[in-house]
N, CA, C and O of each residue as an XYZ file, in Angstrom:
272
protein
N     123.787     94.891    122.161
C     124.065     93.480    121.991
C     125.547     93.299    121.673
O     125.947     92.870    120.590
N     126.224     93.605    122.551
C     127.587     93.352    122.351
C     128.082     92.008    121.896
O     127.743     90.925    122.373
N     129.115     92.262    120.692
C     129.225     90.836    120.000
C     128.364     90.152    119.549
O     128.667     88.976    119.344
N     126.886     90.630    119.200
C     125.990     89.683    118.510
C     125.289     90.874    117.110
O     124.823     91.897    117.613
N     125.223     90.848    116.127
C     124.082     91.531    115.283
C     122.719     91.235    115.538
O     122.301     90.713    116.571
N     121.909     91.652    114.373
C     120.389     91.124    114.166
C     120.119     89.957    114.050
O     119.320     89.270    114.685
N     121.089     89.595    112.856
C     121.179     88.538    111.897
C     121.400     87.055    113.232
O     120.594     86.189    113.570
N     122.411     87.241    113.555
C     122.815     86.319    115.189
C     121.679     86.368    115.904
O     121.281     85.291    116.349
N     121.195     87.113    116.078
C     119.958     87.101    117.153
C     118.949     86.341    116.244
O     118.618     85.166    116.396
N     118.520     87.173    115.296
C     117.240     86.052    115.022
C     117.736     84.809    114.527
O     116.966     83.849    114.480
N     119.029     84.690    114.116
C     119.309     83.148    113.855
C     118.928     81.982    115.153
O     118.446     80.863    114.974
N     119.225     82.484    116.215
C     119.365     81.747    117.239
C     117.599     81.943    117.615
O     117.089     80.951    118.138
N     117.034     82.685    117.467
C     115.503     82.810    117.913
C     115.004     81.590    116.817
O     114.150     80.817    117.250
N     115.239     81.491    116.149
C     114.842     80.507    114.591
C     115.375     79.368    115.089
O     114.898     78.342    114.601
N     116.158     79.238    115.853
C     116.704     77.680    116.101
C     115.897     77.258    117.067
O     115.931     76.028    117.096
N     114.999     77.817    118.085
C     114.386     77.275    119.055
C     112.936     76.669    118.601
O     112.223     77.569    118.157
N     112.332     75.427    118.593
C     111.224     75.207    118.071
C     110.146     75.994    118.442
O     109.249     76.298    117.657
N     110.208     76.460    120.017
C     109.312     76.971    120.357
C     109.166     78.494    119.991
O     108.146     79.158    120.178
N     110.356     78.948    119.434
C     110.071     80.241    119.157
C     110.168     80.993    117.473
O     110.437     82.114    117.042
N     109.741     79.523    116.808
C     110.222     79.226    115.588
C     109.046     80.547    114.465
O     109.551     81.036    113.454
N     107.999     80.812    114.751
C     107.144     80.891    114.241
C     107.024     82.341    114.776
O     106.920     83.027    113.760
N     106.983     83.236    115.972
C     107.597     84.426    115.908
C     107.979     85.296    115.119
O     109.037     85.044    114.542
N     107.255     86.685    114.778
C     107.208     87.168    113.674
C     108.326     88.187    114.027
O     108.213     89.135    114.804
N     109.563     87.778    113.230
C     110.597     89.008    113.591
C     111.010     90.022    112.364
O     111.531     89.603    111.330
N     110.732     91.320    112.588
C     111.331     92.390    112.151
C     112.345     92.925    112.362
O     112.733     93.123    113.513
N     113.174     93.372    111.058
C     114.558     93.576    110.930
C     114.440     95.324    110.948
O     113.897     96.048    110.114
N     115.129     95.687    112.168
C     114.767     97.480    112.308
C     116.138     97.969    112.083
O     117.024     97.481    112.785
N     116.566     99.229    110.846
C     118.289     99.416    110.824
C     118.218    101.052    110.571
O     117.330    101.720    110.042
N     119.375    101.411    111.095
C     118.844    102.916    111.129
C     120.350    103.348    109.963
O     120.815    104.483    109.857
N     120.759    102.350    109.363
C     121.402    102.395    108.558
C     121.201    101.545    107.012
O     121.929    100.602    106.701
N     120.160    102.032    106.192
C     119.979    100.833    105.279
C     121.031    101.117    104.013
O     121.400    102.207    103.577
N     121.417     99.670    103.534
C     122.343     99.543    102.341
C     121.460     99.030    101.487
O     120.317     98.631    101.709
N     122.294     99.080    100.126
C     121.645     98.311     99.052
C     121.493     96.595     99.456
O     122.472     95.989     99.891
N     120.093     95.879     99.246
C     120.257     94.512     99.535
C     120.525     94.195    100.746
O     120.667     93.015    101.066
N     120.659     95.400    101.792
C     120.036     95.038    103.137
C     118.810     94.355    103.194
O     118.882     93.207    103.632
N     117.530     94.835    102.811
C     116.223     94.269    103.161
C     116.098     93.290    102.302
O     115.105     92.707    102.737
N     116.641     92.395    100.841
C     116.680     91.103    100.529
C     117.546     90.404    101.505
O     117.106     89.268    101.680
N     118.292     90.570    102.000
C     119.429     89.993    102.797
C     118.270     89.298    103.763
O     117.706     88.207    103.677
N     118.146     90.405    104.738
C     117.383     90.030    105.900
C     116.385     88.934    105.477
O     116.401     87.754    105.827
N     115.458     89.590    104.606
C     114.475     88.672    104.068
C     114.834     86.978    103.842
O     114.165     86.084    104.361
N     115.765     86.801    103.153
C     116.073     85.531    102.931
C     116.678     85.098    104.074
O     116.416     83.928    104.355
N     117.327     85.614    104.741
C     117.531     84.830    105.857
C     116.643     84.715    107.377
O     117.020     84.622    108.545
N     115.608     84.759    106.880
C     114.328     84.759    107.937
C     113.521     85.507    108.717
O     112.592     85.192    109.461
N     114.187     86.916    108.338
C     113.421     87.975    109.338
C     111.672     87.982    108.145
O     111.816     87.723    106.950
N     110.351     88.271    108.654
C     109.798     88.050    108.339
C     109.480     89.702    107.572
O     108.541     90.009    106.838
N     110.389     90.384    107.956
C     109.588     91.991    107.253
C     111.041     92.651    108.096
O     111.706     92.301    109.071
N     111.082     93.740    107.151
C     112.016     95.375    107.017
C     111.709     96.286    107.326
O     110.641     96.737    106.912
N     112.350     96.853    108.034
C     111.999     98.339    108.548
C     113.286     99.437    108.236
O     113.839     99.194    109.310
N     113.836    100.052    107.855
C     114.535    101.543    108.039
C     113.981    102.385    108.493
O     112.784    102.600    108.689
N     115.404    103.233    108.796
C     115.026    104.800    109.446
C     114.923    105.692    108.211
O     115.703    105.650    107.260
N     113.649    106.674    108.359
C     112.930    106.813    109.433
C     111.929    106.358    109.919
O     110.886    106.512    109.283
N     111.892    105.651    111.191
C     110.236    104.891    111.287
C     109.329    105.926    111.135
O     109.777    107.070    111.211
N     107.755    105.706    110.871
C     106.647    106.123    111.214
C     105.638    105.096    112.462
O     104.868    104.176    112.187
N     105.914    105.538    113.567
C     104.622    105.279    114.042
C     103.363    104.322    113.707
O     102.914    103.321    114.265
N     103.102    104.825    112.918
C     102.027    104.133    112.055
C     102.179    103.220    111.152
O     101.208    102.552    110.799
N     103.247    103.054    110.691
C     103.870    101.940    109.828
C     104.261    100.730    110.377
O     104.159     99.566    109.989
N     104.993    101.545    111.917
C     104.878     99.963    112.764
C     103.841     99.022    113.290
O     103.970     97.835    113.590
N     102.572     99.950    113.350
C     101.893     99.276    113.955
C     100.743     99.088    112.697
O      99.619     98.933    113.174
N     100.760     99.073    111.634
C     100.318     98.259    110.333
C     101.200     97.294    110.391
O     100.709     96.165    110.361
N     102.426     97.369    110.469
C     102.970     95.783    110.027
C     103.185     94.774    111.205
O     103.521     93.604    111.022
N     102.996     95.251    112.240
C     102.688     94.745    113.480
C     101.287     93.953    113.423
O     101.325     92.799    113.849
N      99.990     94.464    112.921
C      99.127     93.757    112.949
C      99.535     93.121    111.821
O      99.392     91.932    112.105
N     100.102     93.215    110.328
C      99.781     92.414    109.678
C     100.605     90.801    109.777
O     100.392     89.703    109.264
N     101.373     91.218    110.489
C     102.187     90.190    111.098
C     101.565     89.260    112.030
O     101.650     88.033    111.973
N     101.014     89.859    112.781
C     100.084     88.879    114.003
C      98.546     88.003    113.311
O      98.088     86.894    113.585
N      97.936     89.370    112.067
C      97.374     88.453    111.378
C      97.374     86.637    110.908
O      96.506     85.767    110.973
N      98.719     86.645    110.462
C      99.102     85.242    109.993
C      99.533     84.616    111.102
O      99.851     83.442    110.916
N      99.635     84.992    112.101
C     100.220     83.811    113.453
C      98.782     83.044    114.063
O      98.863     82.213    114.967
């Protein structure tokens, strides 16, 4: 995504009504302190760091689709 972050991307996914409600996860293969409050407050709906598990994505994958 040249010239855009996460943060830019889902901002602009959040601005569309129709795609308002879209459950987006914040994936960083670099986490800082107050990375995952960051994200959080600014609308990603859930956090991920490296290292993924497999299985972790696809628990929070359903639990995400749960509430939609």
């Amino acid at each position: 995504m040249p010239g855009l972050d996460g943060y830019s991307v889902m901002q602009a996914i959040r601005s569309k009504p129709a795609a308002s409600s879209i459950p987006l996860v914040a994936l960083t293969g670099s986490a800082m302190n107050g990375d995952k409050e960051k994200a959080l407050q600014l609308g990603f709906n859930a956090y991920l760091a490296k290292p993924y598990r497999l299985a972790s994505i696809v628990n929070l994958i359903n639990q995400l689709l749960e509430k939609v």
